[in-house]
C-alpha positions as a Markdown table, in Angstrom:
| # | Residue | x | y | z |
|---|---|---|---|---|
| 1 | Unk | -5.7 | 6.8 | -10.9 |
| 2 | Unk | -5.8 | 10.5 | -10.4 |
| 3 | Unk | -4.0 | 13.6 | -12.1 |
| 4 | Unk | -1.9 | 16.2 | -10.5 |
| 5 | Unk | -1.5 | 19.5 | -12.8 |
| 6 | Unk | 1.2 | 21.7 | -11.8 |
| 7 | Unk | 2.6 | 24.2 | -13.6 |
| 8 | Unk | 5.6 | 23.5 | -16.2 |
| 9 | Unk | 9.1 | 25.0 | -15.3 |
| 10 | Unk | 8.8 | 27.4 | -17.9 |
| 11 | Unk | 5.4 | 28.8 | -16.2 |
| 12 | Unk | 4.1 | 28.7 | -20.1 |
| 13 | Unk | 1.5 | 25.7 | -19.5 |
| 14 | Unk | -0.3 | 22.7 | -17.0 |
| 15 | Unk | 1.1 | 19.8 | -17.4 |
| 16 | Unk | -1.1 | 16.5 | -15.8 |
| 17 | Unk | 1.1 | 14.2 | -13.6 |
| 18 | Unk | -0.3 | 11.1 | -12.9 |
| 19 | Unk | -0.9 | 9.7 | -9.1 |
| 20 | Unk | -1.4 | 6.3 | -8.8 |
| 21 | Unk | -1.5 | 5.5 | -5.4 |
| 22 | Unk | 0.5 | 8.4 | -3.4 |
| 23 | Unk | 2.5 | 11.5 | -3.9 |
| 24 | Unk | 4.1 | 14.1 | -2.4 |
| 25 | Unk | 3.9 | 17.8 | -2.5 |
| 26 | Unk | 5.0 | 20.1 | -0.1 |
| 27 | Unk | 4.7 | 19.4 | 2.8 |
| 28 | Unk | 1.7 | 17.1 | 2.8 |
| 29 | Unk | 0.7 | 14.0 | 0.8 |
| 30 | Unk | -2.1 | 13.0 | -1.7 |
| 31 | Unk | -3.2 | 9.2 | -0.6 |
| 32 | Unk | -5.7 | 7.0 | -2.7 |
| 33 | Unk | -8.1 | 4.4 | -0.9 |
| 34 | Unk | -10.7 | 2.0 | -1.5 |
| 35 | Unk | -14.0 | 3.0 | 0.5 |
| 36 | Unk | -15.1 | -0.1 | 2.2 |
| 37 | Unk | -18.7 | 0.4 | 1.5 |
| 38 | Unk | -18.3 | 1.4 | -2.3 |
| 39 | Unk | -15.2 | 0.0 | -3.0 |
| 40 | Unk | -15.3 | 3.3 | -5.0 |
| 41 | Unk | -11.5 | 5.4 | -5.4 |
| 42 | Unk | -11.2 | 8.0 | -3.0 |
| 43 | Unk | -8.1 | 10.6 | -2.4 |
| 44 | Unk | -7.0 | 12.7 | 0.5 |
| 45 | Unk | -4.1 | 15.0 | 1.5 |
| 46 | Unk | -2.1 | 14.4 | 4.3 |
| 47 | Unk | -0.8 | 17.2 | 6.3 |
| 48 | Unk | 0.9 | 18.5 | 9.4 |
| 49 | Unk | -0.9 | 21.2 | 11.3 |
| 50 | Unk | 1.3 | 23.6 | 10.3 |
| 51 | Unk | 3.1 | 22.3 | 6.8 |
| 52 | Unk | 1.1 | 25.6 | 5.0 |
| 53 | Unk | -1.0 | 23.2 | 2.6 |
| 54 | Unk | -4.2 | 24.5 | 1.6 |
| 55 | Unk | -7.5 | 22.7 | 0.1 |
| 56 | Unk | -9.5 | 25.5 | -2.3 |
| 57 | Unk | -7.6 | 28.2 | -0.4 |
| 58 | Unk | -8.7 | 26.7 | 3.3 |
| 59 | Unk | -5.5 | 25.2 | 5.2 |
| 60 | Unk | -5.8 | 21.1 | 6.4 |
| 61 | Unk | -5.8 | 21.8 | 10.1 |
| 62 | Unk | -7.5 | 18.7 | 11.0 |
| 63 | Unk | -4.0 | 16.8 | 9.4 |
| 64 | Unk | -6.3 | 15.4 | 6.5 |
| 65 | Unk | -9.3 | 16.2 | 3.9 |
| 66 | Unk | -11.0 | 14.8 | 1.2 |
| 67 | Unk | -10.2 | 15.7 | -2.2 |
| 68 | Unk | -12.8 | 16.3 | -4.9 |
| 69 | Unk | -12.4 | 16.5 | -8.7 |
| 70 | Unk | -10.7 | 19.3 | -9.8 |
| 71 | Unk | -9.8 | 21.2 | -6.3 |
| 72 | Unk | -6.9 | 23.2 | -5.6 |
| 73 | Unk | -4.3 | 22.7 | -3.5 |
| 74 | Unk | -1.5 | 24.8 | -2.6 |
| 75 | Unk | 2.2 | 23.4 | -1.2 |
| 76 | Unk | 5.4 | 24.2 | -0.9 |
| 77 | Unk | 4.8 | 27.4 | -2.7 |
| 78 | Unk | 3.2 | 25.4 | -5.7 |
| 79 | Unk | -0.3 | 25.9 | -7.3 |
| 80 | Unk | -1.6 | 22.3 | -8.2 |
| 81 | Unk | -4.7 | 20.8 | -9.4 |
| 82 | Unk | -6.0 | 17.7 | -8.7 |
| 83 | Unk | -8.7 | 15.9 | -11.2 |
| 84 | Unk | -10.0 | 12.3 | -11.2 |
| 85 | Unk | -10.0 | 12.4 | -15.1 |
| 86 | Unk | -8.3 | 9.5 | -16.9 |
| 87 | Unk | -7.9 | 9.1 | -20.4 |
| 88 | Unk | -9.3 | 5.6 | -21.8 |
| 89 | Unk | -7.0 | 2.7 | -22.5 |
| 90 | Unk | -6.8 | -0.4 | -23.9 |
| 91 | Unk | -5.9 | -3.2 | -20.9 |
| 92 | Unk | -6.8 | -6.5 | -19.7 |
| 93 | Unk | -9.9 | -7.3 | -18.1 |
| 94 | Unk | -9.4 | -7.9 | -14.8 |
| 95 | Unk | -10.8 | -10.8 | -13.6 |
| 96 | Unk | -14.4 | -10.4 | -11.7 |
| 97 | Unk | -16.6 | -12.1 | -9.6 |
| 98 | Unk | -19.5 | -11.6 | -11.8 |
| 99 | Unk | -19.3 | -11.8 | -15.8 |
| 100 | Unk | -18.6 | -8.9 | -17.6 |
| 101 | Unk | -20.9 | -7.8 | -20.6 |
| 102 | Unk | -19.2 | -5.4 | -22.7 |
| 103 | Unk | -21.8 | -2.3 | -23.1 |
| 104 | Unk | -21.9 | -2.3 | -27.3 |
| 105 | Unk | -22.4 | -5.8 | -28.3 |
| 106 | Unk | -23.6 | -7.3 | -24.9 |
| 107 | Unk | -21.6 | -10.1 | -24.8 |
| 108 | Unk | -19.7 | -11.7 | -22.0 |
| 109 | Unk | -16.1 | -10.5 | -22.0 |
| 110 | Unk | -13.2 | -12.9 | -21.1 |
| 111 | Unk | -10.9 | -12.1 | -18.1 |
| 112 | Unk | -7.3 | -11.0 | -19.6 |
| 113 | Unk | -8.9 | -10.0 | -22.9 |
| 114 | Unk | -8.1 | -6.3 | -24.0 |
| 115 | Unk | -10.8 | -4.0 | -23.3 |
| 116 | Unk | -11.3 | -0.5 | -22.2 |
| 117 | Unk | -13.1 | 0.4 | -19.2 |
| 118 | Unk | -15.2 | 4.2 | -19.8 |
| 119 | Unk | -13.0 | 6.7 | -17.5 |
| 120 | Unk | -17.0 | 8.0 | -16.9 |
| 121 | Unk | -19.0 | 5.8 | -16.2 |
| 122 | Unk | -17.0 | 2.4 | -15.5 |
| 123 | Unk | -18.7 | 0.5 | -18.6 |
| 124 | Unk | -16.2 | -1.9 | -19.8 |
| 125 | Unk | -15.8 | -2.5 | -24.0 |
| 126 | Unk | -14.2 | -5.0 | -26.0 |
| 127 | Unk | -11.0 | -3.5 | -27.6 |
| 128 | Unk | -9.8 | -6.4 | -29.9 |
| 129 | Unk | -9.5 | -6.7 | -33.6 |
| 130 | Unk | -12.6 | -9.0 | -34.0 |
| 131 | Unk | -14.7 | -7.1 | -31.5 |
| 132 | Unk | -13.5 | -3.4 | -31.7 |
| 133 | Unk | -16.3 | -2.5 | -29.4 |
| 134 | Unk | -15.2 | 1.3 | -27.9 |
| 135 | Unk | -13.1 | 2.0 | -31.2 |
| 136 | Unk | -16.2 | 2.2 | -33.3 |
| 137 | Unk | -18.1 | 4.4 | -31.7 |
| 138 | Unk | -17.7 | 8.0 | -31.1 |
| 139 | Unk | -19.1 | 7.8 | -27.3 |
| 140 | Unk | -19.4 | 5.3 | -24.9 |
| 141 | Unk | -22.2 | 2.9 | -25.4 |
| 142 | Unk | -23.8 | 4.4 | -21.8 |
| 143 | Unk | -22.6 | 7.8 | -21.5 |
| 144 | Unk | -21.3 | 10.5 | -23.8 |
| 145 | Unk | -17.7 | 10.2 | -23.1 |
| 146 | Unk | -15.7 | 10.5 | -25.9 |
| 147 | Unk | -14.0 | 7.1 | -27.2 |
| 148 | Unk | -11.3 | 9.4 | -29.3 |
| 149 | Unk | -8.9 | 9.3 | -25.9 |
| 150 | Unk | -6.7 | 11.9 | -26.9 |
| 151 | Unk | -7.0 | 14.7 | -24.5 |
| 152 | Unk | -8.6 | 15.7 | -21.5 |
| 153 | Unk | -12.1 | 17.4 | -21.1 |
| 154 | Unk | -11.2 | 19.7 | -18.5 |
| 155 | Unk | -7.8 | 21.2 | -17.9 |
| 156 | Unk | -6.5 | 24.4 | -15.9 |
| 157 | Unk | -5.1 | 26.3 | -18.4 |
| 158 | Unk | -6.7 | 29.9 | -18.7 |
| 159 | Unk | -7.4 | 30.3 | -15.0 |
């Protein structure tokens, strides 16, 4: 999952917009895929030679170009920002083909059990009321992303 910011109607603020898998602006679209090699998320935009869309101020002639975090992309007379920031949540554990060790207490982690995967660094944590694994800490077990999940670390505001 990505974010789009765009400014809110009022022009006061940023407000994030989340992209799952597509989404339009202007006259181009933003497009998420799995890299075969990887199997890592990756995001493009979409364009027409001449639908006025522009990556970091440069306009997508070539009809598409890879987004980075936090680039800039005009459309449509709109400023956005993309970002591959996600807040942490509590979800299932999706079921893998290799076990699952939760990065606090090291122990194997059932598939469907609630757990919360670092929006970092991709370690996953128990998140149950026996094992409240990412809840206790302040950072993730690996990295130092915050567990606290309440806002995002980088936003557009003040540019």
């Amino acid at each position: 999952m990505a974010n789009l910011w765009q400014h809110r109607p009022d022009g006061e603020d940023w407000k994030p917009v989340e992209v799952m898998d597509e989404a339009r602006i202007g006259g181009g679209r933003i497009y998420r895929y799995a890299d075969g090699l990887t199997s890592r998320e990756r995001w493009v935009v979409l364009a027409g030679r001449r639908s006025g869309v522009r990556v970091n101020g440069a306009e997508v002639t070539a009809g598409v170009r890879s987004l980075r975090d936090r680039d800039a992309i005009e459309a449509g007379g709109e400023l956005y920002f993309f970002t591959t920031e996600r807040l942490p949540e509590v979800e299932p554990l999706p079921s893998q083909s290799t076990p699952v060790v939760c990065g606090r207490c090291r122990t194997v982690m059932e598939p469907g059990s609630p757990a919360v995967c670092c929006p970092q660094c991709g370690v996953w944590h128990h998140a149950t009321a026996v094992l409240p694994c990412w809840a206790s800490l302040a950072k993730c077990s690996l990295c130092s992303g915050s567990t606290a999940g309440v806002d995002y670390a980088w936003t557009p505001r003040g540019l």
